[in-house]
N, C-alpha and C positions, 0 to 999 in steps of 0.2 A: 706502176706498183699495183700487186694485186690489192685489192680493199674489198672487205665483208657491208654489206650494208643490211641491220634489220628492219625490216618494215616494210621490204624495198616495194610492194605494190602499193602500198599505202601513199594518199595525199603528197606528203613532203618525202617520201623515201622515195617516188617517181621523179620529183626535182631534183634530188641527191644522185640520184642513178645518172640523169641526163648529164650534168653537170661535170659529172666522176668521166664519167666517158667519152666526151665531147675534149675532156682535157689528155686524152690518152691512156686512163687506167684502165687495168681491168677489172670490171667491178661484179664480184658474186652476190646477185641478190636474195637474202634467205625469204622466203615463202611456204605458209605452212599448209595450202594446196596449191596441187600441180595445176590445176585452171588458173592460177594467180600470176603462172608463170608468162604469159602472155602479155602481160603488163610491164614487165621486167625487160624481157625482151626489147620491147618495143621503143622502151628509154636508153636502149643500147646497153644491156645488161645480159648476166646470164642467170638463170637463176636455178634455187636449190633449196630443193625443199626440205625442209626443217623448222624446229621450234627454240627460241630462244630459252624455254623452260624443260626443255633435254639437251642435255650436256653432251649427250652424244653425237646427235646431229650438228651441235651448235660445233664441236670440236672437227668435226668432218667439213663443216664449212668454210672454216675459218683457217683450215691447214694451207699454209705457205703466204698467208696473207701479211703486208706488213702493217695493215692499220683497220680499223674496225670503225663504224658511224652506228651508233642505238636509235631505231627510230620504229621500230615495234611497239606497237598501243593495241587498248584491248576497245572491245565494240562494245563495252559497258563502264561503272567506274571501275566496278571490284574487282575484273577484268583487268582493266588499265594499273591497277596495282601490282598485280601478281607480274604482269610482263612488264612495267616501267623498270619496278622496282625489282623485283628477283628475276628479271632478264638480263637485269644491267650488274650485279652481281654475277651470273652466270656468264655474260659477256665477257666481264673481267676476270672468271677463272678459266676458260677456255683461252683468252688470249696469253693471261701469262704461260699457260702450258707450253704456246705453240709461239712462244718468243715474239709475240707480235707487239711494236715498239709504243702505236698509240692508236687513243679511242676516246675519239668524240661524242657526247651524250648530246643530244637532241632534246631540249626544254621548252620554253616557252616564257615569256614575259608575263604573263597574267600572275607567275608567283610573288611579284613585287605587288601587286594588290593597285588597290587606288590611291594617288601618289597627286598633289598639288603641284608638286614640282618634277622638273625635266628627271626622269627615268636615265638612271647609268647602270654598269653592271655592278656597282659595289653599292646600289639603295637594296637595304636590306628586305629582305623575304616579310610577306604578310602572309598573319593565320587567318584558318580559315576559308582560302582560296579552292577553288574548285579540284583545281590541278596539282595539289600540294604534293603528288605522286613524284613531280618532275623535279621539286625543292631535291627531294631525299633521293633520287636518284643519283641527282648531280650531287649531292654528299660523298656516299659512294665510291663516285668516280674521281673524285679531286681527294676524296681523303685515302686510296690508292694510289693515287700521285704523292701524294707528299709521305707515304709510305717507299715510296721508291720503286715501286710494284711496276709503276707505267706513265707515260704520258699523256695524263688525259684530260682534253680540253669538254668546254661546254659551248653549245649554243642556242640562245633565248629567241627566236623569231615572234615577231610583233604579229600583226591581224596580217596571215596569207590569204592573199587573194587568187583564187584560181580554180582548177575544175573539178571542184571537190569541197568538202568541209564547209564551215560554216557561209564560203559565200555563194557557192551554189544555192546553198538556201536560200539565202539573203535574196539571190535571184527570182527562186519561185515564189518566194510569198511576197516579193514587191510584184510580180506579175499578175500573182491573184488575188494579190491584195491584204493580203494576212500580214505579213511581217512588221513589225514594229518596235522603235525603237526606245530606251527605258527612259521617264520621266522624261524634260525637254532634248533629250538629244545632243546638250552642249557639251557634253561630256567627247574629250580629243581619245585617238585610236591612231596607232602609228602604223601603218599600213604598208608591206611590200611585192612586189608579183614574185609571184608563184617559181619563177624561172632563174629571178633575182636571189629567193631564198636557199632554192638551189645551188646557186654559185656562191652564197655564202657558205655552205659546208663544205665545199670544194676550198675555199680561199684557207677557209681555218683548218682544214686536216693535212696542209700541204705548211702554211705558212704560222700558224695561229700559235701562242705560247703559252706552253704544258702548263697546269696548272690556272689557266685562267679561263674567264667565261665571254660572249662577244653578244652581245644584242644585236639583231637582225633587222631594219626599217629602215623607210626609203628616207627624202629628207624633208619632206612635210605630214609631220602629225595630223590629223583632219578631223572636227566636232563630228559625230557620229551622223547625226540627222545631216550635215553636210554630204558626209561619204554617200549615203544612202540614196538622198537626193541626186547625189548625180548619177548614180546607178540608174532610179528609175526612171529619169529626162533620157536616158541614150537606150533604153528599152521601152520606150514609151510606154510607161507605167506610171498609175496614179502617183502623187509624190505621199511619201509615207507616213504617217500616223506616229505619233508616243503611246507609252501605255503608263499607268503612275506606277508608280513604285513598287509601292505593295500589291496592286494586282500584279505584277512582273515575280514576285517573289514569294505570291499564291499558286501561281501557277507557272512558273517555272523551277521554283525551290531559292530559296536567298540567297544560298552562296552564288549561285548561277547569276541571278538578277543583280546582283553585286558587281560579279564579273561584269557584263554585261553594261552596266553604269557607271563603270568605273571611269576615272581621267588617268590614261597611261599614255604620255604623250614620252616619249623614248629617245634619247642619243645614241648615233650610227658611227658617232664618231672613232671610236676604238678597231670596230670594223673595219672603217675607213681609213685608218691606219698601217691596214695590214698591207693595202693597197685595193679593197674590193672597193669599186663603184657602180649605183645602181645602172640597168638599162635603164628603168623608166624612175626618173628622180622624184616625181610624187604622183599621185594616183589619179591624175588630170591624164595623163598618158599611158600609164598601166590599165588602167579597168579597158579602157576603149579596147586597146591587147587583147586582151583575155579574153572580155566578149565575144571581140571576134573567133578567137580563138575555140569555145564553148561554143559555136555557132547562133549566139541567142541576140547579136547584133543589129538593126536592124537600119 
């Protein structure tokens, strides 16, 4: 099956790509420069330059496809608004044009906020949230489902780990020693690799049911200063530091330091349903991957 994917050079629209193509599809990925294209490529994709916020190109990419994946983000927040949110609208008027049957929204789990208890896909949404972009997208897209417009699923992935985003970071500032993690650290974080997340959008845009949303994490939740710690023991790096609170939310901004502090400890369960199982079942096995993978193993 032909599939559209937006974002596709992006962090998690490289998993998606790999993922799509490794199972047979052919997967067109939209990029909004031709140098992006090279990234597409190389996850076994083709890709096509366009922007999710012109309908025109978005409609030229998208012809003959039978299923579409949203995974276009912008490189600021106000950014990230215009394309979460009125790409994923544009998404969905280009697909119905072009008859294509379904489309998966790309979210994130941090919209459940900080939560005491185990994390499902029906704990409600918290204000507030950093990423509240990805709430109303997935609105959007499931309240076009049940308009009858289209079939369109969600998916929430927990903390990715992999060669990009926030644990590259994570990487360099345990290695120079800056990174730090909010108040003690006990705070759980449900964690999956990079490759894993991947095959979750492959499982749910083949298998997953219209209408509903899948939470993404391996099967060990981990206290943050945990995670961290074993990050910088397998990179021989100082082990990491806290910052309190309030300095976190001086200088980061609060909603951030919130995120960031937050206890989002997640059930895989419904995923796991569909039939997906992680390669690396918690992050004792995954990071050492990736590492090596990122070549900063040592």
């Amino acid at each position: 099956m032909k599939v559209l994917v937006t974002g596709a050079s992006g962090f998690l629209g490289r998993a998606a790509v790999h993922a799509l193509a490794a199972a047979g599809h052919d997967v067109v990925g939209l990029v909004r420069a031709r140098e992006k294209a090279a990234l597409v490529e190389a996850a076994g994709g083709k890709a096509v330059v366009g922007d999710v916020l012109d309908l025109t190109s978005l409609g030229r990419a998208i012809h003959g496809a039978g299923a579409a994946i949203h995974l276009a983000s912008g490189a600021t927040a106000k950014e990230s608004v215009a394309v979460r949110v009125g790409g994923c609208r544009n998404l969905l008027t280009a697909a119905k044009a072009e008859n294509v049957r379904r489309i998966v929204v790309g979210s994130g789990y941090w919209v459940h906020g900080h939560r005491e208890s185990t994390i499902t896909e029906f704990t409600p949404f918290a204000r507030g949230v950093p990423t509240w972009y990805n709430g109303q997208a997935e609105r959007i897209a499931l309240d076009a489902h049940r308009a009858g417009q289209i079939g369109a699923l969600v998916v929430r992935p927990g903390m990715v780990y992999g060669p990009g985003s926030w644990f590259a970071a994570m990487v360099r500032g345990l290695q120079d020693g800056t990174w730090r993690y909010v108040g003690n650290g006990a705070n759980h974080w449900s964690p999956v690799h990079w490759a894993d997340a991947g095959e979750a959008f492959r499982v749910v845009l083949e298998l997953g049911e219209p209408g509903g949303a899948y939470l993404v994490c391996d099967d060990r939740p981990v206290p943050v200063r945990t995670f961290a710690s074993f990050v910088a023991e397998r990179i021989e790096a100082p082990p990491p530091k806290g910052v309190p609170r309030f300095w976190a939310a001086l200088t980061q901004g609060p909603a951030l330091a919130r995120a960031r502090g937050a206890n989002q400890a997640a059930s895989n369960a419904r995923l796991k349903a569909l039939g997906w199982s992680p390669r690396f079942p918690d992050y004792r096995q995954g990071v050492p991957d990736m590492l090596r993978a990122m070549g900063v193993l040592r």
